[in-house]
VEXFI-794831 format. One line per field, with one value per residue: x, y, z negated of N, C-alpha, C, O in turn; residue number from 1. Coordinates in Angstrom, 2 decimals. Layout:
nc1 = c(X / ...)
nc2 = c(Y / ...)
nc3 = c(Z / ...)
cac1 = c(X / ...)
cac2 = c(Y / ...)
cac3 = c(Z / ...)
cc1 = c(X / ...)
cc2 = c(Y / ...)
cc3 = c(Z / ...)
oc1 = c(X / ...)
oc2 = c(Y / ...)
oc3 = c(Z / ...)
num = c(NUM / ...)
This chain:
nc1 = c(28.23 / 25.54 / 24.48 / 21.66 / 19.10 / 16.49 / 14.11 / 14.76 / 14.33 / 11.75 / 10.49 / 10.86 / 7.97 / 6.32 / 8.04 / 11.05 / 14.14 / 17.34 / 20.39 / 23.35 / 26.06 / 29.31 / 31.59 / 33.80 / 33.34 / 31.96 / 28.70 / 27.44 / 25.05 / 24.70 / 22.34 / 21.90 / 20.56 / 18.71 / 17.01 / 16.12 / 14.31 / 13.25 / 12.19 / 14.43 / 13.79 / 13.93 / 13.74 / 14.86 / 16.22 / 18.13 / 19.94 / 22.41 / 21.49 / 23.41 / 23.96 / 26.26 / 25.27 / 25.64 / 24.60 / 25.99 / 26.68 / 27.61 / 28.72 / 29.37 / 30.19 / 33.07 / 34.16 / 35.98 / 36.31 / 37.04 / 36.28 / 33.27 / 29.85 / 29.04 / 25.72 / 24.22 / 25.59 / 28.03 / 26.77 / 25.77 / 23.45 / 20.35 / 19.37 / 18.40 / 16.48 / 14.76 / 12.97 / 14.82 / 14.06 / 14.46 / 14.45 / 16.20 / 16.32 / 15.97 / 18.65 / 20.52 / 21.31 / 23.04 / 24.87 / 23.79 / 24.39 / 24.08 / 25.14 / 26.42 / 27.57 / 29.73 / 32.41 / 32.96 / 32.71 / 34.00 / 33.94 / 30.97 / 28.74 / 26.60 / 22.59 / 20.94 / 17.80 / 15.97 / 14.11 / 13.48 / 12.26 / 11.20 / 9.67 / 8.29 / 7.53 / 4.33 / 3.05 / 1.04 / -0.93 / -3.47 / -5.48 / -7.97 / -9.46 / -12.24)
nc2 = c(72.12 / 72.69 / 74.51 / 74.23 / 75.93 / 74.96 / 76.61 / 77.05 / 74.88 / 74.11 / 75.60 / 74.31 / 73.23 / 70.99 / 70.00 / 68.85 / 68.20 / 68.73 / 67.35 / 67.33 / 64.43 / 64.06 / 61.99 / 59.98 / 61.70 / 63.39 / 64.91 / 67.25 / 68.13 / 70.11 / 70.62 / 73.17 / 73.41 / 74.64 / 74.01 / 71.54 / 68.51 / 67.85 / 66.51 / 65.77 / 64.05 / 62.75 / 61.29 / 60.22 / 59.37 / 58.02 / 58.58 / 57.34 / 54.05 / 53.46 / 54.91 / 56.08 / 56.26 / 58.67 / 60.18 / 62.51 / 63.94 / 67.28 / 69.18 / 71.86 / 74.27 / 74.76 / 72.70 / 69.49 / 67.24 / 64.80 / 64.23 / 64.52 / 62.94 / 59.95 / 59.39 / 57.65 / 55.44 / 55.21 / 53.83 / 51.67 / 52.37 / 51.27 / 53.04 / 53.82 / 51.86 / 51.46 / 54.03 / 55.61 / 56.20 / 58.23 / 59.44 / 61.68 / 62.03 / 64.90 / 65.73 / 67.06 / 70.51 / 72.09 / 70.80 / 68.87 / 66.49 / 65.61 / 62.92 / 62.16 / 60.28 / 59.37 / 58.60 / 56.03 / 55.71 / 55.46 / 56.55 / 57.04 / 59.28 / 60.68 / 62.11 / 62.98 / 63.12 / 64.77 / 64.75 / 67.31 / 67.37 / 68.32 / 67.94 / 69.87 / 68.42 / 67.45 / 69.01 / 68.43 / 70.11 / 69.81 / 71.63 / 71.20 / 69.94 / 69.30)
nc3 = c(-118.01 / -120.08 / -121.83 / -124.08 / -126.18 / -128.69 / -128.33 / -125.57 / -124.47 / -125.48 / -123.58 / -121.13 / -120.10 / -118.00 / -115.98 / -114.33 / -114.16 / -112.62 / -112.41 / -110.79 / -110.73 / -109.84 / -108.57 / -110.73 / -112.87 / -115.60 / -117.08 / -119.87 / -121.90 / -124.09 / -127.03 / -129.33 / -132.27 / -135.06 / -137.16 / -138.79 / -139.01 / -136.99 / -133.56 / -130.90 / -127.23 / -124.61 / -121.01 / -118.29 / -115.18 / -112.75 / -109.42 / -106.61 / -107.75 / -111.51 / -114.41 / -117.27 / -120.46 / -123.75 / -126.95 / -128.69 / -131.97 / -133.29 / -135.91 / -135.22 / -133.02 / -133.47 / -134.44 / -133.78 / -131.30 / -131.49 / -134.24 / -134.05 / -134.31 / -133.12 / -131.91 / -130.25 / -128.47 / -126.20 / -123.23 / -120.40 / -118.18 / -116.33 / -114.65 / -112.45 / -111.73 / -113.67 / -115.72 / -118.29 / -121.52 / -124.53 / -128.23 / -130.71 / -134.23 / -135.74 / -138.05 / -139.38 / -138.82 / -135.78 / -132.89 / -130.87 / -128.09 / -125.14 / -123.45 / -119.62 / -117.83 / -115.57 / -115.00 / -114.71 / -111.54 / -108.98 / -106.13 / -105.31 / -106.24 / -108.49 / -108.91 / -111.50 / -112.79 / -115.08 / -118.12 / -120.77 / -124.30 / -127.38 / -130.72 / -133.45 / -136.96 / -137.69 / -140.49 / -143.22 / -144.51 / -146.64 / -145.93 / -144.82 / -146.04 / -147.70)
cac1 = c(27.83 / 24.59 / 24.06 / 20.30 / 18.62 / 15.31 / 13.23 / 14.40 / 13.54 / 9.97 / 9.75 / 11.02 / 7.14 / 6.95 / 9.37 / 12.03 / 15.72 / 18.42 / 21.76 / 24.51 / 26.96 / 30.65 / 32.27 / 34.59 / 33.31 / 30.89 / 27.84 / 27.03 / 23.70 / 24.36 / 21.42 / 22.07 / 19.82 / 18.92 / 15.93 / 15.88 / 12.95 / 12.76 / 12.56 / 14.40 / 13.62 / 14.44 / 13.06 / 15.50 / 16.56 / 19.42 / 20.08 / 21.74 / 23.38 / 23.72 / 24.66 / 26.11 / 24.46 / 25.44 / 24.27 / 26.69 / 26.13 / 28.92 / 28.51 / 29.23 / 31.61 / 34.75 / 34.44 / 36.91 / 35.50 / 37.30 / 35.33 / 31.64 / 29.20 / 27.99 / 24.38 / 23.85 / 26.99 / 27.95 / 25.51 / 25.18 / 21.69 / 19.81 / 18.09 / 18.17 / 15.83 / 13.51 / 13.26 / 15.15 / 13.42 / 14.90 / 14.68 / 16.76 / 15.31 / 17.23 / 18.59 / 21.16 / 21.73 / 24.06 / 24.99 / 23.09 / 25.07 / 23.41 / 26.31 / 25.43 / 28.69 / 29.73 / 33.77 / 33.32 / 32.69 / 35.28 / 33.40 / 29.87 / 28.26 / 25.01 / 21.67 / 20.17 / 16.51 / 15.36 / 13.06 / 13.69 / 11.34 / 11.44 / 8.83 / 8.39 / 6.70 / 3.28 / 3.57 / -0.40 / -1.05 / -4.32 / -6.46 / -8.85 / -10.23 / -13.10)
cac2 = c(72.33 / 73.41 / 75.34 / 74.73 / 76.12 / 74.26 / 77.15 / 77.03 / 73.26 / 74.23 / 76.13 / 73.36 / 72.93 / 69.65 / 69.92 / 67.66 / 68.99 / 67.73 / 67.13 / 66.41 / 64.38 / 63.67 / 60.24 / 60.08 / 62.45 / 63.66 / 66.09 / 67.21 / 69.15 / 70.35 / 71.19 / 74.25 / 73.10 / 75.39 / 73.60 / 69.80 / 67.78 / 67.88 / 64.92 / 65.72 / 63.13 / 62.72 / 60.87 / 60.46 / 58.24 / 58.39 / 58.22 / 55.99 / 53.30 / 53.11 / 56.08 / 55.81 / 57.92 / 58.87 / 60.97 / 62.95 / 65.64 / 68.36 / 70.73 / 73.44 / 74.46 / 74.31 / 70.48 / 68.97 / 66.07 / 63.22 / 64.30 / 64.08 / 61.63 / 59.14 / 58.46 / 56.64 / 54.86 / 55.32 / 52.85 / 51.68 / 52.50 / 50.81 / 54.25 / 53.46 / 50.66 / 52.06 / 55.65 / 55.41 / 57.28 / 57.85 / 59.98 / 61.37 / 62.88 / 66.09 / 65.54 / 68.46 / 71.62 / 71.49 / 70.56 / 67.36 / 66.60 / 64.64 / 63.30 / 61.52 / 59.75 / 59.02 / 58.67 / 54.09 / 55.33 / 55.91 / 57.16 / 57.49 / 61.01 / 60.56 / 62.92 / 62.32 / 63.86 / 64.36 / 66.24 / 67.19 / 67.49 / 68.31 / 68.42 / 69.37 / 67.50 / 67.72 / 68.88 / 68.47 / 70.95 / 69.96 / 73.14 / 71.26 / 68.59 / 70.40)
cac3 = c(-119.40 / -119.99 / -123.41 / -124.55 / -127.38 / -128.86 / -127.55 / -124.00 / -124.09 / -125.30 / -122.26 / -120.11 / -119.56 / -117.74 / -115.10 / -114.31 / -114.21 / -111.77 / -112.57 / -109.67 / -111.41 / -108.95 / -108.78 / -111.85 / -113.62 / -116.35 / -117.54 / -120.98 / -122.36 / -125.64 / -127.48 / -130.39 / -133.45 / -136.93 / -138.21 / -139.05 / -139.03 / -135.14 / -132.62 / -129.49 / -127.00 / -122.96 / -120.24 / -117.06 / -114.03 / -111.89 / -107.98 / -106.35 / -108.64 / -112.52 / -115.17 / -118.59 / -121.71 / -124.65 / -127.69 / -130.01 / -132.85 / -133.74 / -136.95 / -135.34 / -131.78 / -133.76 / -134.54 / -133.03 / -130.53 / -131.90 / -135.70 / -133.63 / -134.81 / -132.33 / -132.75 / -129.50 / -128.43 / -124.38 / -123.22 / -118.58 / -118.29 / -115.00 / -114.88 / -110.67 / -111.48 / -114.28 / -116.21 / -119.40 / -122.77 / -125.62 / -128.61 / -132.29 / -134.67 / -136.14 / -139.37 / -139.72 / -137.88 / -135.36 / -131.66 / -129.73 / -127.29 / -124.18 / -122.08 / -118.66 / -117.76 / -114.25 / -114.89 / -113.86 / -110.42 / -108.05 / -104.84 / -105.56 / -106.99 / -108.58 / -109.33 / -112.97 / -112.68 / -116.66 / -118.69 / -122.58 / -125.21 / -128.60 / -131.25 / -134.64 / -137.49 / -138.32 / -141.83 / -143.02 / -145.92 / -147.11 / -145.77 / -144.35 / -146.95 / -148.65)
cc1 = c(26.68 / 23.89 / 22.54 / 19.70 / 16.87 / 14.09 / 13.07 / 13.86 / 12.12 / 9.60 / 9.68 / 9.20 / 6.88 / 8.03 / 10.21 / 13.32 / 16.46 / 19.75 / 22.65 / 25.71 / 28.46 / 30.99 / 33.15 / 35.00 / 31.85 / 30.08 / 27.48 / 25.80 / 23.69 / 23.35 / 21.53 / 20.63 / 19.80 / 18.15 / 16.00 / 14.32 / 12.21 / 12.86 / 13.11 / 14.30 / 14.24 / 13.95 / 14.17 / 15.87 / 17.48 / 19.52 / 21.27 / 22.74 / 22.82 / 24.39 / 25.06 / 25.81 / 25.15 / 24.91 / 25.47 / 26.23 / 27.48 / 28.40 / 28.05 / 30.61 / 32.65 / 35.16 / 35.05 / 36.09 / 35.51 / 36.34 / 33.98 / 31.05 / 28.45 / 26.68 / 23.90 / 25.11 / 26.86 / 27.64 / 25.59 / 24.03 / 21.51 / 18.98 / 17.86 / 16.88 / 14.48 / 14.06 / 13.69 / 14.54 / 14.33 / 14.56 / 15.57 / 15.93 / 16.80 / 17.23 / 19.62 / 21.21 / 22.90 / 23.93 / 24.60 / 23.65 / 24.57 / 24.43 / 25.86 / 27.22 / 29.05 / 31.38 / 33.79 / 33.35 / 33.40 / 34.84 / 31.95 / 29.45 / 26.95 / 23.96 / 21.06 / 19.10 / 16.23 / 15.06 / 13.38 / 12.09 / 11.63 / 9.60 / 9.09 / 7.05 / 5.67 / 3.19 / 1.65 / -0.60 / -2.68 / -5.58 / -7.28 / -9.70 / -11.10 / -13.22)
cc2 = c(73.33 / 73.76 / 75.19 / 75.15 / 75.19 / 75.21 / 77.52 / 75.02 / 73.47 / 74.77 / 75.51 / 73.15 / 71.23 / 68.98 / 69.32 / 68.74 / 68.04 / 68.17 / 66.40 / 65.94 / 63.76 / 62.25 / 61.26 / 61.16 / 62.94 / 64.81 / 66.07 / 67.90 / 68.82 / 71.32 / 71.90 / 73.82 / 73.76 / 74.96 / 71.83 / 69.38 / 67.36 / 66.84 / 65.83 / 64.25 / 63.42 / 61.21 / 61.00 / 59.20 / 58.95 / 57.67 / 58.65 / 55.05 / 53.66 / 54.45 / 55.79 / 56.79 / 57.68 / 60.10 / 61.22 / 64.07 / 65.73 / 69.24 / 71.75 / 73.31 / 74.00 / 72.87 / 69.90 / 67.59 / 65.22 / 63.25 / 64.41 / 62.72 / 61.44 / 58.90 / 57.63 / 56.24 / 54.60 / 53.98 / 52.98 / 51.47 / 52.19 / 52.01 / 54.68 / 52.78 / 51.10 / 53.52 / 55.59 / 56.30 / 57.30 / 59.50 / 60.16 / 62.83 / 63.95 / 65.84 / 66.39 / 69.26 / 71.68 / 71.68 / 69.10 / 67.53 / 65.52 / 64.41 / 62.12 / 61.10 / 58.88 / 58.68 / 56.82 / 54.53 / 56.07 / 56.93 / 57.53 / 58.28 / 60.32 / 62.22 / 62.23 / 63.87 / 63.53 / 65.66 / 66.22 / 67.89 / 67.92 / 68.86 / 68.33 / 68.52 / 68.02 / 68.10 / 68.98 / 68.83 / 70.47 / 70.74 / 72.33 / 70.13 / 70.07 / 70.63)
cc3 = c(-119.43 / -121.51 / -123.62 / -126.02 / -127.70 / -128.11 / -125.93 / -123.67 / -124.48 / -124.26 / -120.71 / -119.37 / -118.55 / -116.44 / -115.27 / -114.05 / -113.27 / -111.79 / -111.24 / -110.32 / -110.05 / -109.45 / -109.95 / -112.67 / -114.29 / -116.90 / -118.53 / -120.85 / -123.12 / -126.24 / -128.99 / -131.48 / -134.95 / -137.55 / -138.24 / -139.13 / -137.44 / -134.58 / -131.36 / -128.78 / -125.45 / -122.36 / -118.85 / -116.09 / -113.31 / -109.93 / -107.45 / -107.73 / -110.41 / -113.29 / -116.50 / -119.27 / -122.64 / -125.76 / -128.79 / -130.82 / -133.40 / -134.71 / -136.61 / -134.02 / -132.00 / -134.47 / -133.54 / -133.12 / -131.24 / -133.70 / -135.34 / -134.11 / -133.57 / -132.65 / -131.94 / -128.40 / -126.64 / -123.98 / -121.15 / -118.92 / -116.28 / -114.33 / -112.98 / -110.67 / -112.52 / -114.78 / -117.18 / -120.11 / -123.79 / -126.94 / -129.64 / -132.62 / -135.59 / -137.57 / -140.24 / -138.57 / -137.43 / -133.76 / -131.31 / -128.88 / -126.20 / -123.45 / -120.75 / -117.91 / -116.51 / -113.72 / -113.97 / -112.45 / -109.31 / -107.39 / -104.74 / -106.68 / -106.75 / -109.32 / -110.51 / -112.63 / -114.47 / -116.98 / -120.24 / -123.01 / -126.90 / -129.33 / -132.80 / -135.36 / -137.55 / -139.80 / -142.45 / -144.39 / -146.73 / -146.68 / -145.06 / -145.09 / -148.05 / -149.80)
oc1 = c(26.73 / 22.91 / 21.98 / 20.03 / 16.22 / 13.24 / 12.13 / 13.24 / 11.27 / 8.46 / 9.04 / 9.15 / 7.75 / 8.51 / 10.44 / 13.23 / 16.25 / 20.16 / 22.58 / 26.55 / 28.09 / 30.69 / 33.22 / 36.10 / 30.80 / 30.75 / 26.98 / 25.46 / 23.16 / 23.40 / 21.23 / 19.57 / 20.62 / 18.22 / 15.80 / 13.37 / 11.18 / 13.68 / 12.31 / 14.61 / 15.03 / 13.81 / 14.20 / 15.72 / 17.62 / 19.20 / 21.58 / 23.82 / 21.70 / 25.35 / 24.19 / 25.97 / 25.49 / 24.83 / 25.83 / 25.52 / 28.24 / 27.59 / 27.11 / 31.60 / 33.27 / 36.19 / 34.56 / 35.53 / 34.51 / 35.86 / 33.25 / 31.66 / 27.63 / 26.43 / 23.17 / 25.38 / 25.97 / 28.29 / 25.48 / 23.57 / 22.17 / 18.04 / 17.27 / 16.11 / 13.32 / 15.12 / 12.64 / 14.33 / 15.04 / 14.46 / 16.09 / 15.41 / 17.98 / 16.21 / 19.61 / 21.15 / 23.87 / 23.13 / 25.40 / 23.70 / 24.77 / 24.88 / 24.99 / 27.87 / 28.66 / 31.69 / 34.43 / 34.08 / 33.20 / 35.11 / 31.73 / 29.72 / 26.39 / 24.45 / 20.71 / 19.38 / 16.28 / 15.33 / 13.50 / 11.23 / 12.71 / 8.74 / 9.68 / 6.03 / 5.74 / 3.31 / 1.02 / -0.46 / -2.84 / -6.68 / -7.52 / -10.61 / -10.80 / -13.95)
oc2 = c(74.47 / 73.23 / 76.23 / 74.44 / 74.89 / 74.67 / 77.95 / 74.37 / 72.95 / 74.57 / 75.79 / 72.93 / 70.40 / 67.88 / 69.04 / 69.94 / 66.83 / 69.21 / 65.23 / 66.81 / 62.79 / 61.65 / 62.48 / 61.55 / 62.91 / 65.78 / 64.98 / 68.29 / 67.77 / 72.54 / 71.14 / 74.18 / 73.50 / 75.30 / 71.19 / 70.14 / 66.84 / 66.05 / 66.59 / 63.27 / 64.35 / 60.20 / 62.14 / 58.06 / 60.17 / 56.57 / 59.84 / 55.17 / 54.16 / 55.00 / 55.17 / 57.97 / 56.50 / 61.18 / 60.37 / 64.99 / 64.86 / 70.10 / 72.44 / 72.58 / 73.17 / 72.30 / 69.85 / 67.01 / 64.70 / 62.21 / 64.41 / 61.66 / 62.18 / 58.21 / 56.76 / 57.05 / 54.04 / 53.04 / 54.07 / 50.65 / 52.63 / 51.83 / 55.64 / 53.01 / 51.04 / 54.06 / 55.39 / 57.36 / 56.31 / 60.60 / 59.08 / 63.81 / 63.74 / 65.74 / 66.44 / 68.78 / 71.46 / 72.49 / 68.21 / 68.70 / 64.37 / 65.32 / 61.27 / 62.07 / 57.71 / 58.53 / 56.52 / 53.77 / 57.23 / 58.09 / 58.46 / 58.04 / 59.78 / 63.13 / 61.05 / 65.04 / 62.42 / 66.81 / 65.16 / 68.55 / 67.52 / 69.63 / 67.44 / 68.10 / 69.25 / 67.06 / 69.85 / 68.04 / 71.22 / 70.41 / 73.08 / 69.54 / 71.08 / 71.54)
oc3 = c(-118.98 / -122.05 / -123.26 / -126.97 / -126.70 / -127.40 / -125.26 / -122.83 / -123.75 / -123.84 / -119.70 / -118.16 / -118.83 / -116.19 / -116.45 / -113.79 / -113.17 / -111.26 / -110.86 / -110.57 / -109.40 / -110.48 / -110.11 / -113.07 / -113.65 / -117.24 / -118.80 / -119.73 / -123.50 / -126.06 / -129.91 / -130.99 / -135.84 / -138.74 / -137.21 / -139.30 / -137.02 / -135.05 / -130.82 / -129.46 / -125.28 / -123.05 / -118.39 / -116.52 / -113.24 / -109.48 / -107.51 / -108.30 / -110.48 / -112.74 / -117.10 / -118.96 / -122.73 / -125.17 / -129.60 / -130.41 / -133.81 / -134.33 / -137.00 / -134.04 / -131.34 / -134.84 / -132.42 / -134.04 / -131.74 / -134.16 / -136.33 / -134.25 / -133.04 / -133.63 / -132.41 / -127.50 / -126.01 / -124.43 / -120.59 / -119.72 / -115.34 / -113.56 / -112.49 / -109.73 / -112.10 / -114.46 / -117.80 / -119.52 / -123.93 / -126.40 / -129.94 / -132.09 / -135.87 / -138.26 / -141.47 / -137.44 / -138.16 / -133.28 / -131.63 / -128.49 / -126.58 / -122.76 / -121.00 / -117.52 / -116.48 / -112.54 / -112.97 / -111.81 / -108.94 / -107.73 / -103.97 / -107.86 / -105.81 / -109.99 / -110.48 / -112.38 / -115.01 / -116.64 / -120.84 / -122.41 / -127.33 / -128.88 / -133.41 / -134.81 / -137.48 / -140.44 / -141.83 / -145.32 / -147.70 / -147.14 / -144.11 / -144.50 / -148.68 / -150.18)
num = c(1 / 2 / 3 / 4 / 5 / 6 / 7 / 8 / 9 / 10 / 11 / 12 / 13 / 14 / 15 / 16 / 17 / 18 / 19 / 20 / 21 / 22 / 23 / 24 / 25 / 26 / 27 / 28 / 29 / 30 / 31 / 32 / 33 / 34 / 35 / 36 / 37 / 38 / 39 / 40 / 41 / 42 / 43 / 44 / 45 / 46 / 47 / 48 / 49 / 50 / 51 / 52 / 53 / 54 / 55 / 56 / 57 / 58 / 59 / 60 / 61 / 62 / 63 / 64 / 65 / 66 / 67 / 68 / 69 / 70 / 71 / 72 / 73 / 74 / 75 / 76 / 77 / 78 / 79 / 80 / 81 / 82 / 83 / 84 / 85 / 86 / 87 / 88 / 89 / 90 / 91 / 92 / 93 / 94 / 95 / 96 / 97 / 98 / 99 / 100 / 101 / 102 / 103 / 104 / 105 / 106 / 107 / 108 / 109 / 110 / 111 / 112 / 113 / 114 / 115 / 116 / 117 / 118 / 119 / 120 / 121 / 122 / 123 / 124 / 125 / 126 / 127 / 128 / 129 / 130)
């Protein structure tokens, strides 16, 4: 479990991250969120073999799991074979929850290499129309 806040993911810079995930068993990276309007996004691949993803958001710590909202439903990603992308865009404050899901496989432990992102909106005030 790896606690991120939006400003240590801006500092991610473009570096890749590596996750060792064990046979039949799974890794989260929940991302801490206070401003809405944000895209987080991610970029990752897995070695050797097949990983499943999903995306959840929690209120707040004391949300009990089973009351989390799915927003991207645990999904086998080929992410051996190409790099999976994906982003959501923030629409309350809260916990993102990245989970990388390795419980299908008995005997094989995989590495998920991925990079996060987040950006906010452009909000375009006018100040430059004469």
């Amino acid at each position: 479990k790896l606690p991120l806040t939006v400003d240590e993911i801006l500092n991610f810079g473009e570096s890749n991250r590596e996750l060792f995930i064990k046979s039949s068993t799974y890794s989260i990276i929940p991302i801490t969120v206070t401003e809405m309007g944000l895209t987080i996004s991610w970029i990752f691949s897995s070695d050797p073999k097949s990983i499943s993803f999903s995306v959840v958001y929690q209120e707040s710590e004391d949300t009990p799991l089973d009351q989390c909202k799915v927003l991207i439903p645990m999904t086998r990603c080929n992410s051996h074979k190409e790099t999976i992308r994906g982003q959501v865009k923030v629409r309350n404050a809260g916990i993102y929850t990245l989970i990388f899901d390795n419980t299908f496989s008995r005997f094989v432990s995989k590495r998920v290499f991925y990079h996060l992102a987040v950006e906010r909106p452009v909000i375009y005030d006018g100040s430059d129309f004469p």
